[in-house]
C-alpha positions in Angstrom: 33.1 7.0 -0.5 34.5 7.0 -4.3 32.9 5.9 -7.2 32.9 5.4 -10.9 30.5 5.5 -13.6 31.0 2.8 -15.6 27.3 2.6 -17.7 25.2 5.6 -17.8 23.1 4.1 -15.4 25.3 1.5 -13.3 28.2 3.1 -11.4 30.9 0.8 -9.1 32.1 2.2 -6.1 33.4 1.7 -2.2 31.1 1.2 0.9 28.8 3.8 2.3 29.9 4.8 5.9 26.9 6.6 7.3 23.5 7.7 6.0 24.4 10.7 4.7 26.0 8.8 2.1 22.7 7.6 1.1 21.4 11.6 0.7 24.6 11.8 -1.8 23.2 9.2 -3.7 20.3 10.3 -4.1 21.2 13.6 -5.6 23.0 12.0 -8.7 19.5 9.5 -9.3 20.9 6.6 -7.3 17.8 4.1 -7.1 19.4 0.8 -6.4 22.4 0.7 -3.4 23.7 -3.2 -4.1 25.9 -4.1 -1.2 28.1 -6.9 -1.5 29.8 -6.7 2.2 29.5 -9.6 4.5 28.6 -8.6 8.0 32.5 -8.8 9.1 33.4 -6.2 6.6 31.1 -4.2 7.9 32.1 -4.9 11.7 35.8 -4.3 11.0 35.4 -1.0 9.5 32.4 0.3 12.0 29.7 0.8 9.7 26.5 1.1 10.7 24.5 -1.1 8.0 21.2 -0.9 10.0 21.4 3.0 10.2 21.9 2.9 6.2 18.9 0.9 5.4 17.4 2.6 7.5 18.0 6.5 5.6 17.4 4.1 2.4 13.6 3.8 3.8 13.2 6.9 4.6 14.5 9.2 1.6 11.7 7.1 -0.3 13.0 5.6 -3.8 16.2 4.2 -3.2 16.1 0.3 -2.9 18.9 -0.8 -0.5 19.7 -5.0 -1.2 22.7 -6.8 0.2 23.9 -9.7 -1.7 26.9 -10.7 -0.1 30.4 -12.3 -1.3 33.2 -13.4 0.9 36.4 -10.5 0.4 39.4 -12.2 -1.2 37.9 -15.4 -2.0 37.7 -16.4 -6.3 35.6 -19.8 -5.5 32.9 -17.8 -3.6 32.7 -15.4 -5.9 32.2 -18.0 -8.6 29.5 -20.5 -7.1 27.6 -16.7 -5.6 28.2 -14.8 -9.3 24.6 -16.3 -10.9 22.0 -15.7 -7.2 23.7 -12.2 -6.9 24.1 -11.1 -10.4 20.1 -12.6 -11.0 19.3 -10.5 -7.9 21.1 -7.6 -9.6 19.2 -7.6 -12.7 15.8 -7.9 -11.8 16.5 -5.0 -8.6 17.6 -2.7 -12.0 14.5 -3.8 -14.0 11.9 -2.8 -11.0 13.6 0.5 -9.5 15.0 1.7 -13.0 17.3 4.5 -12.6 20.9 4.3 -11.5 22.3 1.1 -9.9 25.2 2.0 -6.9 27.4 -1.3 -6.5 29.9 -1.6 -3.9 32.1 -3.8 -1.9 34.2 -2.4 0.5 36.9 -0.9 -1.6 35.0 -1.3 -4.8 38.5 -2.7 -6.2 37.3 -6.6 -6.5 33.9 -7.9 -6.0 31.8 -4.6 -7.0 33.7 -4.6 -10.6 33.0 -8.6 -10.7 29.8 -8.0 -10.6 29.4 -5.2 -12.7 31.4 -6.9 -15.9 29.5 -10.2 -15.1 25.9 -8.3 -15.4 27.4 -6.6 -18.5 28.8 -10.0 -19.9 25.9 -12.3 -19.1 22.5 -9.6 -19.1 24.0 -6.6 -21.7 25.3 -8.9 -24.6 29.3 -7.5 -24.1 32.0 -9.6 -24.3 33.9 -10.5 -21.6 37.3 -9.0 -22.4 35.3 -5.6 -24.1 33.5 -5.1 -20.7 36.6 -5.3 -18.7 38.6 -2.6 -20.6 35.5 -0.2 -20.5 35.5 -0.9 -16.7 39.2 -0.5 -16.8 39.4 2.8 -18.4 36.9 4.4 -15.8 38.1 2.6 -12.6 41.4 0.5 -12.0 40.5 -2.6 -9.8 41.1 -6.1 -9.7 38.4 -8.1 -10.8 38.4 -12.0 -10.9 37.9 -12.7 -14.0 38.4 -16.3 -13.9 35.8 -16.5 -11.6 33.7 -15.1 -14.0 35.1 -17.8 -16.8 34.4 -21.1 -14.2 30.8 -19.3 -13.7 29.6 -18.9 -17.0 31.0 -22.4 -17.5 29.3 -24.0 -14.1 25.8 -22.4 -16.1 26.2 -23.7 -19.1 28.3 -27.2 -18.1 26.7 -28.2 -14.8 28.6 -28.3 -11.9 30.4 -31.6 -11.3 32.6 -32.6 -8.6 36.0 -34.6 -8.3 37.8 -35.7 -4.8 40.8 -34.7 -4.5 42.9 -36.0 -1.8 45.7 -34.0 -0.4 48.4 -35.0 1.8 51.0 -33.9 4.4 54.0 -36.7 5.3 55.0 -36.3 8.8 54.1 -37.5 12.1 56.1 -34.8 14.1 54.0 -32.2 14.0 51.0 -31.9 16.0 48.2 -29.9 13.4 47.8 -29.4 9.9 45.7 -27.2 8.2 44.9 -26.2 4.6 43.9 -22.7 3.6 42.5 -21.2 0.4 40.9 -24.1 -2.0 37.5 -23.4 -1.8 37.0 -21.8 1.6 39.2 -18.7 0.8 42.0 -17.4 2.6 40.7 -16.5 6.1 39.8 -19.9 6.6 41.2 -23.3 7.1 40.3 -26.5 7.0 41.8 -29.9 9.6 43.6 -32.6 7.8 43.2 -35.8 9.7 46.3 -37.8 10.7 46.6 -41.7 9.1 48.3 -43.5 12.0 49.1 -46.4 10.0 50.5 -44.9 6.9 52.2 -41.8 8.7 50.9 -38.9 7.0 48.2 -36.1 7.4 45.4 -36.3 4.7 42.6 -34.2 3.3 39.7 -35.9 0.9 37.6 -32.6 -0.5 35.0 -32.4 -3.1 35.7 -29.8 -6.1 34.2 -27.9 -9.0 36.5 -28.2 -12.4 39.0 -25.9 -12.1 42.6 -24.1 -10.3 42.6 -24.3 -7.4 45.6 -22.7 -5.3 46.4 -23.1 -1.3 48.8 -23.5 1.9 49.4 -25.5 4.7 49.5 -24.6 8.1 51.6 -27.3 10.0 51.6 -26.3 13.8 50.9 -22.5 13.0 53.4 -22.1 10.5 52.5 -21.4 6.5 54.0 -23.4 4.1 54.1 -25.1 1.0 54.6 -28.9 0.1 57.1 -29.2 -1.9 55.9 -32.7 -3.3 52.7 -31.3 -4.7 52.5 -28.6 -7.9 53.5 -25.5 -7.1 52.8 -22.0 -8.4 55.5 -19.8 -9.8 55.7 -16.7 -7.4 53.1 -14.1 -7.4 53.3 -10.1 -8.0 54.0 -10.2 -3.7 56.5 -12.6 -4.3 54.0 -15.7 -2.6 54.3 -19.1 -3.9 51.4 -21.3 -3.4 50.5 -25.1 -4.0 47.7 -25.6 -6.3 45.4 -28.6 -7.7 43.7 -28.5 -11.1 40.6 -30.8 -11.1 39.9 -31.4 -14.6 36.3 -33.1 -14.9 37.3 -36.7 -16.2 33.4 -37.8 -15.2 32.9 -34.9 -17.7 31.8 -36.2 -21.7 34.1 -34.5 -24.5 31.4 -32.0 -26.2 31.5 -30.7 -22.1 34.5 -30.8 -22.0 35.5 -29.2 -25.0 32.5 -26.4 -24.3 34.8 -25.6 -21.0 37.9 -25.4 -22.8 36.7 -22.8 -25.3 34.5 -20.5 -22.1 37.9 -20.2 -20.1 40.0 -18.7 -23.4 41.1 -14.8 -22.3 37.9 -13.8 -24.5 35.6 -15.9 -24.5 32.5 -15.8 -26.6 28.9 -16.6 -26.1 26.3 -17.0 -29.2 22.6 -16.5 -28.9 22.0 -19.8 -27.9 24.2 -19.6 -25.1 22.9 -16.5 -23.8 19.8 -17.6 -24.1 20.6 -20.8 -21.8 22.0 -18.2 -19.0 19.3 -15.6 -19.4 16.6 -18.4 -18.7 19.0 -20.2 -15.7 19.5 -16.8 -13.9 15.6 -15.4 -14.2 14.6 -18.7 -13.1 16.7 -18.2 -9.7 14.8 -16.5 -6.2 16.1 -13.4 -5.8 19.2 -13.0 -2.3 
């Protein structure tokens, strides 16, 4: 287990692994362990998350809440960001005391969570609370998914079909991966007899959206649909950007400025997300 304070009293950090961990945490005033693993995460590495409550219960005082976001997967963290990060608020407003978020890592989804409580419940700006974050712990989070949240809170959160398509009846499955299932996951198209191709009609938020085929197996692009340029890892991926034409222009204009690098919310805007969140049921 590492860790990092990043506030006085909110610290981001990796899993715990066994109870004792829950004993450590107690010694530095830990009153709040928010877990953010899904129960494969948990299976994969062999953690005992039952045996952790568990110590939780017993040591008296420490609060143990699961709130969980899919690893490696921007669009869940988006539509998940406002239930968890409401949960988070009000778990730190009745135990008090210092708040232990983790993932698995505590790389991506902990510091997501942690800059989007500072951003939308401590009045920092978006860009200011990911260089304090920064300068304590180096991780990776999504901060785009922060952007299409705050924007799905303060926009609504309209839809568009898209409709994506594979040309060739050689091939005996195709799949889609990533949009907004993630990257573990996949997703049939259905084969069009009469027109010779393989097609996929999905529902979207506004937004990127990037993904792969997976034609008999094999991962691939399709070269007649917008591709990214090449990633860090070298990985090019196809991609769809669903712009919200059913949107009106005061919307869409209100979008436009929430996904700038650093954005900024007035009052009356944090207001409007303060109210939304506090009105959710707690994870």
């Amino acid at each position: 287990m590492n860790y990092n304070f990043i506030l006085p009293d909110v610290i981001v950090g990796s899993c715990l692994q066994t109870p004792l961990d829950v004993d450590r945490l107690k010694k530095i005033g830990v009153k709040t362990i928010f877990c953010l693993q899904q129960d494969p995460d948990l299976e994969y590495f062999g953690v005992d998350i039952c045996a952790i409550q568990e110590r939780a219960k017993e040591t008296g005082g420490i609060e143990h809440i699961r709130a969980q976001i899919r690893d490696f997967d921007p669009f869940d963290l988006r539509v998940r960001l406002p239930a968890v990060v409401a949960t988070l608020y009000k778990a730190v407003q009745r135990n008090k005391g210092i708040t232990y978020i983790h993932c698995t890592a505590g790389l991506g989804r902990a510091p997501a969570v942690a800059l989007t409580y500072m951003y939308w419940f401590l009045g920092y700006d978006l860009l200011e609370a990911n260089e304090l974050l920064l300068s304590v712990r180096p991780c990776f989070p999504k901060l785009e998914a922060i952007r299409n949240a705050t924007c799905d809170l303060l926009t609504g959160s309209a839809k568009e079909t898209v409709f994506l398509k594979w040309q060739d009846d050689d091939c005996r499955t195709v799949e889609i991966s990533g949009l907004d299932i993630g990257w573990g996951q996949m997703v049939p198209l259905t084969y069009v007899s009469s027109e010779n191709h393989w097609i996929l009609a999905r529902e979207l938020l506004v937004g990127r959206y990037e993904y792969k085929y997976i034609v008999d197996g094999v991962w691939t692009t399709n070269p007649h649909e917008p591709l990214t340029e090449p990633n860090k890892d070298g990985h090019i991926n196809n991609f769809v950007e669903v712009v919200g034409d059913c949107q009106d222009s005061e919307t869409k204009r209100l979008r436009q400025r929430l996904m700038q690098e650093s954005p900024a919310l007035n009052d009356i805007e944090r207001q409007i997300i303060r109210r939304k969140l506090l009105s959710l049921p707690s994870l």
